[in-house]
C-alpha positions as a Markdown table, in Angstrom:
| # | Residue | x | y | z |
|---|---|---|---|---|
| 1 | Unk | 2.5 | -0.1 | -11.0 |
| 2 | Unk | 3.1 | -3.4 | -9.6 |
| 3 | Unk | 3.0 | -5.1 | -6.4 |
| 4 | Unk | 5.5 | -7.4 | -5.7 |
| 5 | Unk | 4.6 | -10.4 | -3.5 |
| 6 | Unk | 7.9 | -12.4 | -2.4 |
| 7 | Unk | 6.9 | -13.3 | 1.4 |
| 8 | Unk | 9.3 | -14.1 | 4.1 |
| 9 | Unk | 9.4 | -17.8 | 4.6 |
| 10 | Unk | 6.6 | -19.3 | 6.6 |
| 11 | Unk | 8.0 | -20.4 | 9.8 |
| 12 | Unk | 10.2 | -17.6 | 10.6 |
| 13 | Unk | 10.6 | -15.4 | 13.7 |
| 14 | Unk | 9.2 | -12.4 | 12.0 |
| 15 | Unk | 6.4 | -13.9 | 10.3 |
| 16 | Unk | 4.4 | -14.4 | 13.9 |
| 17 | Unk | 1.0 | -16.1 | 12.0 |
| 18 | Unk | 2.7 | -19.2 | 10.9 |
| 19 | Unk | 5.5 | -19.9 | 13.5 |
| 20 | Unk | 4.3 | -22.0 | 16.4 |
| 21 | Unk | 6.3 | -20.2 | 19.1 |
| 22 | Unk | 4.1 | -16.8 | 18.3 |
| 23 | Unk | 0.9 | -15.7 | 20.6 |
| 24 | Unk | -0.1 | -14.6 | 16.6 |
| 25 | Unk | 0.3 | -17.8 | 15.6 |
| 26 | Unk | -2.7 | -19.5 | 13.5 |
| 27 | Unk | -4.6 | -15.8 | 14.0 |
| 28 | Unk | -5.9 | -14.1 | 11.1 |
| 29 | Unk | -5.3 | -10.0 | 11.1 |
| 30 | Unk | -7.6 | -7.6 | 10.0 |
| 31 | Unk | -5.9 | -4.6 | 9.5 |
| 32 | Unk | -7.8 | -1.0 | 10.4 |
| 33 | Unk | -4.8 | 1.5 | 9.9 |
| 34 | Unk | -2.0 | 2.0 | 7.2 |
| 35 | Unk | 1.3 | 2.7 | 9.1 |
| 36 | Unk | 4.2 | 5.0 | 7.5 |
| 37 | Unk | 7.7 | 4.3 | 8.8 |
| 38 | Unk | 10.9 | 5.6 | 7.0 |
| 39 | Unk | 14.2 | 3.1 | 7.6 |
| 40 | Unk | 16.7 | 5.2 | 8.0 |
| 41 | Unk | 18.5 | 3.2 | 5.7 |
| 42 | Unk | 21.0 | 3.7 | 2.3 |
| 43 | Unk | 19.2 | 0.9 | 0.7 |
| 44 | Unk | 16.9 | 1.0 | -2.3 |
| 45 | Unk | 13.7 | -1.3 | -2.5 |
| 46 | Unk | 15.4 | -4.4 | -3.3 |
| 47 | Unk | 17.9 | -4.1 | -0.8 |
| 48 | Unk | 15.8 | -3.4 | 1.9 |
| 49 | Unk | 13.1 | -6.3 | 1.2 |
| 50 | Unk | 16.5 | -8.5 | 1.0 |
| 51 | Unk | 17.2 | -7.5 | 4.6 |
| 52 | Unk | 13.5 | -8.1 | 5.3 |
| 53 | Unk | 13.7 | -12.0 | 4.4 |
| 54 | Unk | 17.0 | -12.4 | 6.4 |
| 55 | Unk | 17.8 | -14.1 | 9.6 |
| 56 | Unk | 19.3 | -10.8 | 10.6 |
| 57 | Unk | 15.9 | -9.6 | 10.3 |
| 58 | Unk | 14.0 | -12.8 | 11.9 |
| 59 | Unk | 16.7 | -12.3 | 15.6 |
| 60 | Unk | 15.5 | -8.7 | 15.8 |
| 61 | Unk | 12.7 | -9.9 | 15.5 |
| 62 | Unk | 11.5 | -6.7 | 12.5 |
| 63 | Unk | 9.3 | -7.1 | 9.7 |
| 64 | Unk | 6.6 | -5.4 | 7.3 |
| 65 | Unk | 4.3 | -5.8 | 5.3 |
| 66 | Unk | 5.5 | -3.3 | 2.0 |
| 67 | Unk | 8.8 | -2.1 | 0.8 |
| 68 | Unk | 9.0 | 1.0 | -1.2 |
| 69 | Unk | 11.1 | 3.1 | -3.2 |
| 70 | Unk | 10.5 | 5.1 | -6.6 |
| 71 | Unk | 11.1 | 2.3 | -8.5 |
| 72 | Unk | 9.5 | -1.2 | -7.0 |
| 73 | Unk | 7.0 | -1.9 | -4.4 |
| 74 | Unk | 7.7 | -5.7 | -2.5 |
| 75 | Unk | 5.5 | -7.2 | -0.5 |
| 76 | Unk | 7.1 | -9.4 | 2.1 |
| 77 | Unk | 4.1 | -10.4 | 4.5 |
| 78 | Unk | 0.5 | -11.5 | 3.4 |
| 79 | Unk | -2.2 | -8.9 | 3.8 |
| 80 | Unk | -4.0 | -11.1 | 6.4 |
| 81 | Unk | -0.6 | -11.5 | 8.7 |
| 82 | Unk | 1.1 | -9.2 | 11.0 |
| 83 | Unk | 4.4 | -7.8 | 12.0 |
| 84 | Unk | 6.5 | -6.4 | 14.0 |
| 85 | Unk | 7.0 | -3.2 | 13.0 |
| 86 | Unk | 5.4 | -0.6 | 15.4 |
| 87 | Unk | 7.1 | -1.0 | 18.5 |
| 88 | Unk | 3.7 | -1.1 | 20.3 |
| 89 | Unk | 4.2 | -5.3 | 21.3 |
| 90 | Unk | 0.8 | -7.0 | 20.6 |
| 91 | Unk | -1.2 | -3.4 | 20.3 |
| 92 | Unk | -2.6 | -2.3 | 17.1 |
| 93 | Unk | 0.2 | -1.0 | 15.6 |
| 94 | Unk | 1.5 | -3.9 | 15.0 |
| 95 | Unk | -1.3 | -6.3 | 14.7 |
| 96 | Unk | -3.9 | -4.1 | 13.2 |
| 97 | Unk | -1.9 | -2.1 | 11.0 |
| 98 | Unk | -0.5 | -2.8 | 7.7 |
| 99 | Unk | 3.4 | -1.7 | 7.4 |
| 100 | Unk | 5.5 | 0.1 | 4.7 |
| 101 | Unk | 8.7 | 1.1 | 4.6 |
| 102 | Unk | 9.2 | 4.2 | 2.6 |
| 103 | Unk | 12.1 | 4.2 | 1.1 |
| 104 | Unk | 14.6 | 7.4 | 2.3 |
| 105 | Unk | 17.7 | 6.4 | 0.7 |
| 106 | Unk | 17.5 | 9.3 | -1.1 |
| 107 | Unk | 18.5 | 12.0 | 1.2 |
| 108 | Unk | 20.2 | 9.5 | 2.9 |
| 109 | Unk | 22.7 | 9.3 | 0.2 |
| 110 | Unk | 22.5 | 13.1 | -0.8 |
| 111 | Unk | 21.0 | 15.3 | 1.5 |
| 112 | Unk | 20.0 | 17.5 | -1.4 |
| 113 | Unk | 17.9 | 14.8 | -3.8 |
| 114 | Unk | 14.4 | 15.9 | -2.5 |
| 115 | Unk | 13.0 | 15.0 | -5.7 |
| 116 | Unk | 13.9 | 11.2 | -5.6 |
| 117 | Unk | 12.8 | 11.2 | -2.4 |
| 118 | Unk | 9.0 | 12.5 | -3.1 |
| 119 | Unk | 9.0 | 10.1 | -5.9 |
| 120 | Unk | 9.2 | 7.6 | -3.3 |
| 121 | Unk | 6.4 | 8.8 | -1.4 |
| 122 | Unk | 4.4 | 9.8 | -4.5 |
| 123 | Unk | 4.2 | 6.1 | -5.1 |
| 124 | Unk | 3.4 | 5.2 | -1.4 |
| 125 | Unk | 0.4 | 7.8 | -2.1 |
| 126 | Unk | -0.2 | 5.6 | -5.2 |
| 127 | Unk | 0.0 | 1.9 | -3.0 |
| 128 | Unk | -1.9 | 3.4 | 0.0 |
| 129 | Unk | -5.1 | 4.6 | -2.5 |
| 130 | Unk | -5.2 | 1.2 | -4.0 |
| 131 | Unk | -5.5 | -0.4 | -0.5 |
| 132 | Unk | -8.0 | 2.0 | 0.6 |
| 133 | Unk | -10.2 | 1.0 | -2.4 |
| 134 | Unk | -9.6 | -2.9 | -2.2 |
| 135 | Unk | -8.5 | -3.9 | 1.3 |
| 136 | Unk | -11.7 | -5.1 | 3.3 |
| 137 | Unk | -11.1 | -4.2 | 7.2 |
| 138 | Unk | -9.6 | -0.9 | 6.8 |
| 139 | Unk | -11.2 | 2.4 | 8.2 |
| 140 | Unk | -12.6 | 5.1 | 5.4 |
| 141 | Unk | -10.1 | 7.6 | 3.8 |
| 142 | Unk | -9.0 | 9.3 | 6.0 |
| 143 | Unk | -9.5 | 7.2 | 9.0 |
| 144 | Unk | -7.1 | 4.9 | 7.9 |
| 145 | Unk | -4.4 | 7.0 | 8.2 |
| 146 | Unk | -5.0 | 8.1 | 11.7 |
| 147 | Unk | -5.3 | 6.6 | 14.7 |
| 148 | Unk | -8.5 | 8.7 | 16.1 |
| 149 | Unk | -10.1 | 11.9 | 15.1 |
| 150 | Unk | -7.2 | 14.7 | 14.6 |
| 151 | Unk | -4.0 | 12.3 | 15.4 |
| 152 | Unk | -2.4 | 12.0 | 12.2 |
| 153 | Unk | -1.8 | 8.7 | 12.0 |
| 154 | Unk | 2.3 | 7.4 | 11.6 |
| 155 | Unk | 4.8 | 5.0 | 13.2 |
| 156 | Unk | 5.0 | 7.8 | 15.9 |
| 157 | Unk | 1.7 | 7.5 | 17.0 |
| 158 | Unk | 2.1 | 3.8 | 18.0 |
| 159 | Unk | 5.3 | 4.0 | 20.1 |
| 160 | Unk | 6.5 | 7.5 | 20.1 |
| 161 | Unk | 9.8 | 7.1 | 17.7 |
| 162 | Unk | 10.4 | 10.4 | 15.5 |
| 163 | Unk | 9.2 | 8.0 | 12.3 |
| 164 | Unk | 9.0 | 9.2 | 9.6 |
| 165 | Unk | 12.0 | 11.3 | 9.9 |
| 166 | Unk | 12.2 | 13.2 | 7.2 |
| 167 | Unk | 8.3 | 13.6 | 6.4 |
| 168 | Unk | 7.8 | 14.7 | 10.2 |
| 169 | Unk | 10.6 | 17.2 | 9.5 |
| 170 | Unk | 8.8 | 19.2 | 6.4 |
| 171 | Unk | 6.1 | 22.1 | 7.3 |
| 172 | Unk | 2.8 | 20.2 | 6.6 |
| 173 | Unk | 4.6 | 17.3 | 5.2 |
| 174 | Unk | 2.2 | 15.0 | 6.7 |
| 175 | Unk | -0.9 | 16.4 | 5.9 |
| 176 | Unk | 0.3 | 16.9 | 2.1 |
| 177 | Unk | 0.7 | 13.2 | 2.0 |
| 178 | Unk | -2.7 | 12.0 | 3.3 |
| 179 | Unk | -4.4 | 14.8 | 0.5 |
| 180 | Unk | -2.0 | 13.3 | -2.0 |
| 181 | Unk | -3.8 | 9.9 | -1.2 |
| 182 | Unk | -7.1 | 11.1 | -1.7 |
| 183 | Unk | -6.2 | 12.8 | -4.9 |
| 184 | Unk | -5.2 | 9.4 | -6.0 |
| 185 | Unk | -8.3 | 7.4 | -4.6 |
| 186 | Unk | -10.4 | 8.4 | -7.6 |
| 187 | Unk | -7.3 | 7.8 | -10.0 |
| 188 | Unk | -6.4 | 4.5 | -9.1 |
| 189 | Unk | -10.2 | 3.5 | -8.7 |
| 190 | Unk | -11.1 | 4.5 | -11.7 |
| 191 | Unk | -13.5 | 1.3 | -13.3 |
| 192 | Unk | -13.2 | -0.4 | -16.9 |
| 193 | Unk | -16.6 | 0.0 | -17.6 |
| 194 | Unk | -16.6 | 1.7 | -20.4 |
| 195 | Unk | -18.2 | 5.0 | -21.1 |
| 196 | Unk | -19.8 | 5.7 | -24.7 |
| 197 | Unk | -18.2 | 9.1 | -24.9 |
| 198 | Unk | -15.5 | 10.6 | -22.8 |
| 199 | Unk | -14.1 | 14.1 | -23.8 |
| 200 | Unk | -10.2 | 14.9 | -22.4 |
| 201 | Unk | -8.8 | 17.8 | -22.5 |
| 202 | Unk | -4.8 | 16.3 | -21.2 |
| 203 | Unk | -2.7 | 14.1 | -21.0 |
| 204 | Unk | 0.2 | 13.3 | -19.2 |
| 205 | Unk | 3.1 | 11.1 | -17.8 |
| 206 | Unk | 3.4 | 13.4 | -15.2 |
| 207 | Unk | 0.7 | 13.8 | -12.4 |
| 208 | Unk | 1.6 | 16.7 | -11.3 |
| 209 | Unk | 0.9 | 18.1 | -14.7 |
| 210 | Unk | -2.3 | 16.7 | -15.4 |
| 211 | Unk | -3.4 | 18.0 | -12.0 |
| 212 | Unk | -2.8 | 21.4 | -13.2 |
| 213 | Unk | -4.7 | 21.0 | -16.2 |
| 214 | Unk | -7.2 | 20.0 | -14.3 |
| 215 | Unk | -7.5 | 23.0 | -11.6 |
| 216 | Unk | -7.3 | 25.5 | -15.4 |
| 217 | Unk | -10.2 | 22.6 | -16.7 |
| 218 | Unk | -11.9 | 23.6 | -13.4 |
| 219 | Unk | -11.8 | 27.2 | -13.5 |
| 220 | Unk | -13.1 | 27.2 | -17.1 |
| 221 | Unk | -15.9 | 24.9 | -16.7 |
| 222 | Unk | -17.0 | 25.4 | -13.4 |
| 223 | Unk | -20.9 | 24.1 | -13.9 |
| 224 | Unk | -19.2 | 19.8 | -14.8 |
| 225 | Unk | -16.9 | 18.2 | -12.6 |
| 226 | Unk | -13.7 | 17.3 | -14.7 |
| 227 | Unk | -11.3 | 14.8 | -12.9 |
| 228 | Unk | -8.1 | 12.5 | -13.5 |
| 229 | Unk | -8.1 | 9.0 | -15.2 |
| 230 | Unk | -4.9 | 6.7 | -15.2 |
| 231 | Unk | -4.9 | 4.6 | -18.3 |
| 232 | Unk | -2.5 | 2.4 | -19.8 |
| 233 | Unk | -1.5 | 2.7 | -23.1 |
| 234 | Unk | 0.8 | 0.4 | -25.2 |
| 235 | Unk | 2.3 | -0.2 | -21.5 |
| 236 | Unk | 2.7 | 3.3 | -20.7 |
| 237 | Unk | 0.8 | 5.1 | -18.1 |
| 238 | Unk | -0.6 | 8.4 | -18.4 |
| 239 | Unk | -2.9 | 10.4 | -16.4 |
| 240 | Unk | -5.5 | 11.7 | -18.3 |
| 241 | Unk | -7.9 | 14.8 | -17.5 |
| 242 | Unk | -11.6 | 13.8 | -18.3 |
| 243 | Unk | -14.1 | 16.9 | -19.1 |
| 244 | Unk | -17.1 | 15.2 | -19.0 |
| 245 | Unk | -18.5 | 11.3 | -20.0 |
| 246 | Unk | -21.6 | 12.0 | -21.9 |
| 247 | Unk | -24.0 | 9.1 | -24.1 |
| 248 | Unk | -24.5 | 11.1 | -26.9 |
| 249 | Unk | -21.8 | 12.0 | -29.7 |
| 250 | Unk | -23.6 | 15.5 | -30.5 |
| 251 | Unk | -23.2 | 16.6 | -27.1 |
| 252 | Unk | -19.4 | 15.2 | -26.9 |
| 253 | Unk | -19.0 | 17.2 | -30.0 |
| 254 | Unk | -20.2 | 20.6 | -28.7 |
| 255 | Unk | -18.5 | 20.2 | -25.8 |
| 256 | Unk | -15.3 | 19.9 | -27.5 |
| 257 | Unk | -15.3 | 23.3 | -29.3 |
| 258 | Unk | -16.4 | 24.6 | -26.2 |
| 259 | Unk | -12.6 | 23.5 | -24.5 |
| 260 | Unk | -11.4 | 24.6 | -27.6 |
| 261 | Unk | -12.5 | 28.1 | -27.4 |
| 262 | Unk | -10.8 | 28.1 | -24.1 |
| 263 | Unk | -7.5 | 26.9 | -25.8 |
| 264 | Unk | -7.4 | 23.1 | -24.7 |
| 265 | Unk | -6.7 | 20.3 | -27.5 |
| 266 | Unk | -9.2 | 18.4 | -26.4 |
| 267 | Unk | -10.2 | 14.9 | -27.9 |
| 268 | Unk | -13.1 | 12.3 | -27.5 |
| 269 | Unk | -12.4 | 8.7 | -26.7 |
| 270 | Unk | -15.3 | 6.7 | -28.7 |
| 271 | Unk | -15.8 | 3.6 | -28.4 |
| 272 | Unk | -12.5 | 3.4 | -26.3 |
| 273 | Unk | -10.7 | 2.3 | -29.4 |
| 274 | Unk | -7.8 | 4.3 | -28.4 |
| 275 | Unk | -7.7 | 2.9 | -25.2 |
| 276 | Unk | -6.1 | -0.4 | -23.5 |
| 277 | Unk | -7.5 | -0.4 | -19.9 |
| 278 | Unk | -5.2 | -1.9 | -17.3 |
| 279 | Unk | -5.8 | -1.5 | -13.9 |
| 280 | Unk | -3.4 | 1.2 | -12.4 |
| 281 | Unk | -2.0 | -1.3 | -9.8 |
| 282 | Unk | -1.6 | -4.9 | -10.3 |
| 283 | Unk | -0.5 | -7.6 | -7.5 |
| 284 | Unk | 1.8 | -10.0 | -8.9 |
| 285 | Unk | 4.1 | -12.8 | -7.9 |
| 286 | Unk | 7.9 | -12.2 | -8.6 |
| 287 | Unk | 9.4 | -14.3 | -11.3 |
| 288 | Unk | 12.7 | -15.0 | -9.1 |
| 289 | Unk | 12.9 | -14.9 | -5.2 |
| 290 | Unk | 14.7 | -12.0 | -3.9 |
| 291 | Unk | 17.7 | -14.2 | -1.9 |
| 292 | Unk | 18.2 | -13.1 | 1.8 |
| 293 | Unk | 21.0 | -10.7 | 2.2 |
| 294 | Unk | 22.1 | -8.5 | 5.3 |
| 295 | Unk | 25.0 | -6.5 | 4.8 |
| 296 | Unk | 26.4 | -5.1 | 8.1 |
| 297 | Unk | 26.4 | -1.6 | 9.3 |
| 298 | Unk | 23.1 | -0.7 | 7.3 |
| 299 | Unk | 19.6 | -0.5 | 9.4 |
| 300 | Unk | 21.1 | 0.5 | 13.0 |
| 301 | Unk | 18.7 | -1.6 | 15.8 |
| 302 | Unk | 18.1 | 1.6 | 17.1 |
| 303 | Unk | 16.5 | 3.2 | 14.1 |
| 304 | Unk | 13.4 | 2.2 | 12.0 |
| 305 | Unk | 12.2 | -0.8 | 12.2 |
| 306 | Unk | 10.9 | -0.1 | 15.8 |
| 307 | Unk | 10.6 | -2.9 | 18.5 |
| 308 | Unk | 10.5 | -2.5 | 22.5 |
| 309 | Unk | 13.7 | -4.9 | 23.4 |
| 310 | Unk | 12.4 | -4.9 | 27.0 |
| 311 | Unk | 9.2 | -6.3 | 26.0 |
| 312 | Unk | 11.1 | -8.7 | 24.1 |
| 313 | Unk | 13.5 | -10.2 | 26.5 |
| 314 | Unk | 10.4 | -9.9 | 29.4 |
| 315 | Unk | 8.4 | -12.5 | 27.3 |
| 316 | Unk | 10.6 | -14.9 | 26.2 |
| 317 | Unk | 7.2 | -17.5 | 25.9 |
| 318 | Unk | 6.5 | -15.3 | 22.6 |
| 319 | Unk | 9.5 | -17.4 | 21.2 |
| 320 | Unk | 9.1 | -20.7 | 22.5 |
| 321 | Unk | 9.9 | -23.8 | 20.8 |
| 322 | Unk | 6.7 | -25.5 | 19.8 |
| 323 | Unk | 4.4 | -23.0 | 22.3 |
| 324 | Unk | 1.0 | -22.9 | 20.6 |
| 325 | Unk | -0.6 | -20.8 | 23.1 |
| 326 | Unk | -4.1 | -19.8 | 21.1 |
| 327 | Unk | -4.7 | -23.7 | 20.5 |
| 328 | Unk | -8.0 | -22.9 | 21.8 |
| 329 | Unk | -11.6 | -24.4 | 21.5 |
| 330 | Unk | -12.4 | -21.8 | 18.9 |
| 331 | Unk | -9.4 | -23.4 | 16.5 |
| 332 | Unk | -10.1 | -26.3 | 17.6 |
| 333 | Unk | -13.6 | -26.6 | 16.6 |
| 334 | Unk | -12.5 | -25.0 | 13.4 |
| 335 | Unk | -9.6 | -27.9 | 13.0 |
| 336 | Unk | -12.8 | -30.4 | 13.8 |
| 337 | Unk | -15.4 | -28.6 | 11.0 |
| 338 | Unk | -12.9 | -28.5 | 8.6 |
| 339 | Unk | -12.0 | -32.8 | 9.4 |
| 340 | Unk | -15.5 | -33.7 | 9.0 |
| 341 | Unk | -16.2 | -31.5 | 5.7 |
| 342 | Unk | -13.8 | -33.5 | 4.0 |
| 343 | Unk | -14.8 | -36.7 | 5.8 |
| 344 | Unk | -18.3 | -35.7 | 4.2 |
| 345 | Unk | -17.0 | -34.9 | 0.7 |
| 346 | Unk | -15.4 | -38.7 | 0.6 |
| 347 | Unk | -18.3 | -40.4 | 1.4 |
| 348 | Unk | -20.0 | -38.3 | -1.0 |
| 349 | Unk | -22.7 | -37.2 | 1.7 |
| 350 | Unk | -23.9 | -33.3 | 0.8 |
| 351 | Unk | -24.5 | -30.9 | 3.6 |
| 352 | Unk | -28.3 | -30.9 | 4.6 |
| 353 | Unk | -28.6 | -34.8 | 4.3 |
């Protein structure tokens, strides 16, 4: 799976970090919490991250860090920016929380297609895992994901908007979703060192699958602690159910006739010559820049993305032309450090001298 970066131009409204008439402006963020928002929106992925880099998006002023729908994941802000996306002004929704738009075009275009629309937030579970494991700044699984001990943590619990809609709505739909990102947190941090001997019992395209091999795998060898890989092979990804990694072939070898006594096929990886490791989520620059677009009558103000308009129009010096408010001695003596560094490195004088 593959992270799409294709940022919102530097400048804009919406990108507060690196436009001059932001308070955010020359800040760095360091994100604590994942926030989950739904759009309320017929558009895929694409469509939406379109909308995302548009001046219709920019006058709101809306914008996010992810975009995803079962298909794509875009990334339209850098990890160490904010947005505005939580409806809670300067508070830590939006500046201490990294945003994703969760695709719901699903149900929005058929009330009935459940199914597209888990596959949507089966690969939000997939995206949030990765960032758990490689983001620096965020709370532990599953702090991240709340926004203190026993609030589950959502675009709801920043400004109070029924978001997400449709996951809020399901019996426990929530809390499935934060255990489906802790099942994938071993998956998708699974390391390419490789193991001598690895015996696996399954394999599959589907997760859900393998994760029931794995409870039977489980229940059969309840004294070893079998678990879920995802590899890559020839380009396909498959999620593989790992007995046991053991140094010795003897010992591989026994415990294979072992599983199959209990009626698995199982199979021993040796020497990982069978397998092409590729990390389950890749970051990645997009080939061609998705070009603005903002079709009318899609993504109603009033819905998801969330912003407090009175805030907004009270504080009209967040938009200023060429306001630079946090120009402070801290920057500034940054600004000076970083002058004389490179006044150093031309005259060739080392640090220490």
């Amino acid at each position: 799976m593959n992270i799409i970066k294709d940022f919102i131009p530097k400048g804009m409204r919406h990108r507060p970090m690196t436009n001059p008439r932001s308070s955010l402006y020359k800040k760095t963020a360091c994100h604590k919490w994942l926030t989950y928002h739904e759009p309320w929106s017929k558009a895929d992925a694409r469509a939406l991250h379109a909308y995302l880099k548009s001046t219709r998006a920019a006058s709101r002023p809306a914008s996010w860090h992810l975009t995803i729908d079962e298909d794509n994941v875009f990334q339209g802000l850098p990890w160490d920016e904010s947005g505005w996306h939580a409806g809670d002004n300067l508070g830590p929704g939006n500046t201490q929380s990294i945003g994703k738009e969760v695709c719901d075009h699903a149900l929005r275009n058929d009330p009935n297609d459940w199914d597209l629309f888990w596959k949507a937030v089966d690969k939000a579970a997939k995206v949030d895992a990765y960032l758990i494991i490689n983001k620096e700044g965020l709370l532990p699984y599953p702090d991240c994901l709340h926004l203190m001990p026993d609030i589950q943590k959502q675009h709801f619990h920043w400004s109070g908007k029924n978001c997400p809609y449709y996951l809020r709505g399901l019996p426990d739909g929530w809390s499935k979703y934060i255990e489906l990102v802790g099942e994938y947190i071993p998956v998708i941090g699974e390391s390419p060192q490789k193991k001598q001997y690895r015996v696996i019992v399954a394999s599959n395209k589907d997760y859900l699958e393998s994760k029931a091999e794995l409870k039977k795998a489980r229940q059969m060898f309840p004294t070893i602690s079998p678990y879920i890989v995802l590899n890559v092979v020839n380009d396909e990804e498959y999620y593989r159910v790992v007995l046991e990694d053991l140094d010795r072939y003897d010992h591989a070898r026994v415990l294979v006739e072992s599983a199959k006594d209990k009626k698995f096929s199982p199979w021993i990886v040796d020497k990982w010559e069978d397998l092409e490791f590729d990390a389950p989520v890749k970051e990645i620059e997009i080939d061609e820049p998705i070009e603005p677009d903002a079709p009318e009558g899609d993504l109603d103000p009033d819905k998801d993305p969330d912003l407090d308009r009175d805030w907004v129009d009270e504080n009209p010096e967040e938009f200023e032309d060429g306001k630079d408010p946090y120009e402070d001695a801290e920057s500034l003596l940054r600004t000076i450090i970083d002058m004389l560094s490179k006044l150093f490195k031309f005259l060739g004088i080392k640090e220490g001298d």
